[in-house]
N, C-alpha and C positions, 0 to 999 in steps of 0.2 A: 583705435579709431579708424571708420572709413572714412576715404576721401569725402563724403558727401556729411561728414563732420567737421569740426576741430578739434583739435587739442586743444587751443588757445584763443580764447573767446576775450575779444576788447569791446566794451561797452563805455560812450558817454552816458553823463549821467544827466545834466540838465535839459529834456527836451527826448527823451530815449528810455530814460529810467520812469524820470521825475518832471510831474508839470509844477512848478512855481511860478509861477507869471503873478499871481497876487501877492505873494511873499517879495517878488524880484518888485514890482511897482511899488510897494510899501517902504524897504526899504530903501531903494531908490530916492523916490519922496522924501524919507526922512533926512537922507544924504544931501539932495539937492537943497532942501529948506536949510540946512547947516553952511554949506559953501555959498549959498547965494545971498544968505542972511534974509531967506524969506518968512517974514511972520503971522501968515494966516497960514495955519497947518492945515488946513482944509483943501486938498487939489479940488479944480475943476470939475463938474461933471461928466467931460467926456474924457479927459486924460486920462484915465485907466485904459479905458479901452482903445483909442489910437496907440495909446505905450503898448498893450498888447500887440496889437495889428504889425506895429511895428519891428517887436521883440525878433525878427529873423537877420538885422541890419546889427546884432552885439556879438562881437565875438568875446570881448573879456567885460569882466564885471563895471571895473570903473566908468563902464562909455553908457552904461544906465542911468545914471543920475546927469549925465553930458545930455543925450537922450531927452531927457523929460525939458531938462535946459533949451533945449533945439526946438519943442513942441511951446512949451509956454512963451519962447521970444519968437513965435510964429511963422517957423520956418516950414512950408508946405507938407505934407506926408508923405507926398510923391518925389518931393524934391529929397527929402530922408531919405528914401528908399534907395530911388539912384546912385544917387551923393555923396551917403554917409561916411566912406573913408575920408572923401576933404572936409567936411562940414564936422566933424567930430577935433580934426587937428586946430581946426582955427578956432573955433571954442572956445579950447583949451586957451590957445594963443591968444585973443582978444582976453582974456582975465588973469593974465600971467600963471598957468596952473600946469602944475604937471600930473600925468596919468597914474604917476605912482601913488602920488600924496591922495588923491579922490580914491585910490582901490582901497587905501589903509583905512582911510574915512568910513568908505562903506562897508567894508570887515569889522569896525569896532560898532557901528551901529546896528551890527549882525549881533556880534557877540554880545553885547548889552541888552538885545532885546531874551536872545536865547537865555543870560541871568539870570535876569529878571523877571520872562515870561514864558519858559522852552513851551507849553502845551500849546500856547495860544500861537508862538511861533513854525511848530511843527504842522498847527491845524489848516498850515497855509497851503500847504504841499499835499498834492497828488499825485501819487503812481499812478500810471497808465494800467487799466486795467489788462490782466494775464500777465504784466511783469513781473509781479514778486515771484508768485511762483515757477515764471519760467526760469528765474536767476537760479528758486532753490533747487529746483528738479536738473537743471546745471551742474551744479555744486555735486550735486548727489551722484550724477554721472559718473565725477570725473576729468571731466574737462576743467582744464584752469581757466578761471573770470580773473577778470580786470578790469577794475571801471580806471578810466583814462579821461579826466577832467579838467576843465580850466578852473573849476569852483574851487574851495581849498577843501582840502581832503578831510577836515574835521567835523565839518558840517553834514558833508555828506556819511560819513561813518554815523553821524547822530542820529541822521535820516531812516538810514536800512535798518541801524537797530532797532530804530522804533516800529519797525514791519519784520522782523525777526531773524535777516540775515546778518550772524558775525563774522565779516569779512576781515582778512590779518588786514592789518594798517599795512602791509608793503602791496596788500593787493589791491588799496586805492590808490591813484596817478594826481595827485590834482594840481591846482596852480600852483605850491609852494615848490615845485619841484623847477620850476621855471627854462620848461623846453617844450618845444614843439610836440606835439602828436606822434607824426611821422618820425622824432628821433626816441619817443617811450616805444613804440612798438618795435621799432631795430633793435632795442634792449630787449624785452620780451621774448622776437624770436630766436636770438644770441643766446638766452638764457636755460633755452632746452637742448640739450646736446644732442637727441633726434634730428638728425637731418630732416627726416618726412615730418617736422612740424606742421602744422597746420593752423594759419592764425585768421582769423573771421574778426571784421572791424565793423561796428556800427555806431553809426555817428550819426546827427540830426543836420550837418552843416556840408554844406557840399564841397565848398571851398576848400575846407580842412582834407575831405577823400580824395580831392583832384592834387593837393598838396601832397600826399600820398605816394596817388601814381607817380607824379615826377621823381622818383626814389628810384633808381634801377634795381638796386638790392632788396626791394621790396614788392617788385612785381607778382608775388605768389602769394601778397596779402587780399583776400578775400573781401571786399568793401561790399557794404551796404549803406544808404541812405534810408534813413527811416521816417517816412512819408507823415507819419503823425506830429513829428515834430517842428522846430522853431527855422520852416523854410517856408519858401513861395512856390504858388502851383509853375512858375518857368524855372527854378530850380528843381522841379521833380520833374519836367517834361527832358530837360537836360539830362537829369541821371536817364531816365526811362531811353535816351538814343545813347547812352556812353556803354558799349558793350562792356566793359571793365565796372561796370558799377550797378548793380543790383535793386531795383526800389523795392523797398521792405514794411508792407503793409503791418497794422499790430495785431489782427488775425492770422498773419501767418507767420508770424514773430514767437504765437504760443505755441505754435506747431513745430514735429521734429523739423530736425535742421536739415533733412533734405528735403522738405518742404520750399526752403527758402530759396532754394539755386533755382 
């Protein structure tokens, strides 16, 4: 590999690979109608789409159906947007609930539907067009992929196969594994006894690559933010001044990788 490659390619998946914003509001929804014991399953008709609008303010699964909670007891958009790390803990707190119990919740209301209905669940989900095949033409390289996720890593294997990458189960990262980002890819680089590794990260969250940089032993990981995804235009004007941090268009995403520097 040249420098103006990797070896070691780490890819998220939600928002990088895969758009679900209608599958994520759906089950959401279903979640929230369970915990809050609400009985008209019918959301509002603009809640879909403020839940989207908003979809950049989640870092892990369970704060989606908090989320939709925040929006229906009228809490502004802008004030979510700001806010959301306090406004999600006291939530919780105002209804005696903990973070764990809502992620289990919304993972069995995952797997129940996938049961019962996988076509119609799968049909929720979009790949960003030029992704599949830039994973497969990856793959085919040489380079080692890794998707590195908070989603749990079953779903997402369910996902790829159904577009026809079989990736090993070790080379998905996802929530069950219950650690940071920044400590999956110190494993990853550790894991190739080449000094001249080369690891290239791209993620949709800015926060998680600025989490990242603060890693001394990880200064020669390669970051990208990928501007299509589940952020805001002042989180992409921020990477665009962070010299250490790359903004990565999904046209130039299909392109070789020295396209991307």
């Amino acid at each position: 590999m040249t420098a103006s490659s990797p070896t070691i390619l780490a890819l998220d998946f939600d928002g990088v690979i895969c758009d679900g914003l209608i599958e994520y509001f759906e089950v959401a929804w279903r979640t929230y109608c369970e915990i809050w014991s609400f009985t008209n399953d019918t959301p509002p008709d603009d809640l879909a789409l403020r839940f989207y609008r908003l979809r950049p303010v989640i870092e892990t699964g369970w704060e989606m159906p908090v989320l939709i909670k925040a929006l229906v007891d009228g809490i502004p958009d802008e004030k979510i947007l700001h806010e959301w790390a306090s406004i999600a803990p006291k939530l919780l707190l105002d209804d005696k609930l903990q973070a764990r119990e809502i992620g289990a919740k919304l993972d069995k209301q995952r797997d129940e539907w996938i049961t019962t209905d996988l076509d119609g669940w799968l049909s929720l989900h979009r790949f960003y067009p030029g992704i599949i095949e830039k994973i497969k033409l990856t793959l085919d390289s040489g380079v080692k992929l890794y998707i590195v996720t908070t989603k749990e890593g079953r779903f997402v294997q369910q996902l790829l196969q159904q577009e026809g990458v079989n990736l090993p189960a070790e080379a998905i990262i996802g929530k069950e594994v219950k650690r940071p980002k920044y400590e999956i890819l110190r494993d990853l680089k550790q894991k190739v006894e080449n000094k001249a590794v080369s690891l290239w990260f791209v993620e949709d969250r800015l926060k998680t690559l600025q989490l990242v940089q603060q890693q001394a032993d990880l200064e020669d990981v390669k970051l990208f933010l990928a501007d299509w995804g589940y952020n805001t235009q002042a989180e992409r004007e921020a990477a665009q001044n962070d010299p250490r941090i790359h903004l990565l268009s999904l046209s130039l995403f299909s392109k070789d990788f020295s396209a991307w520097l």
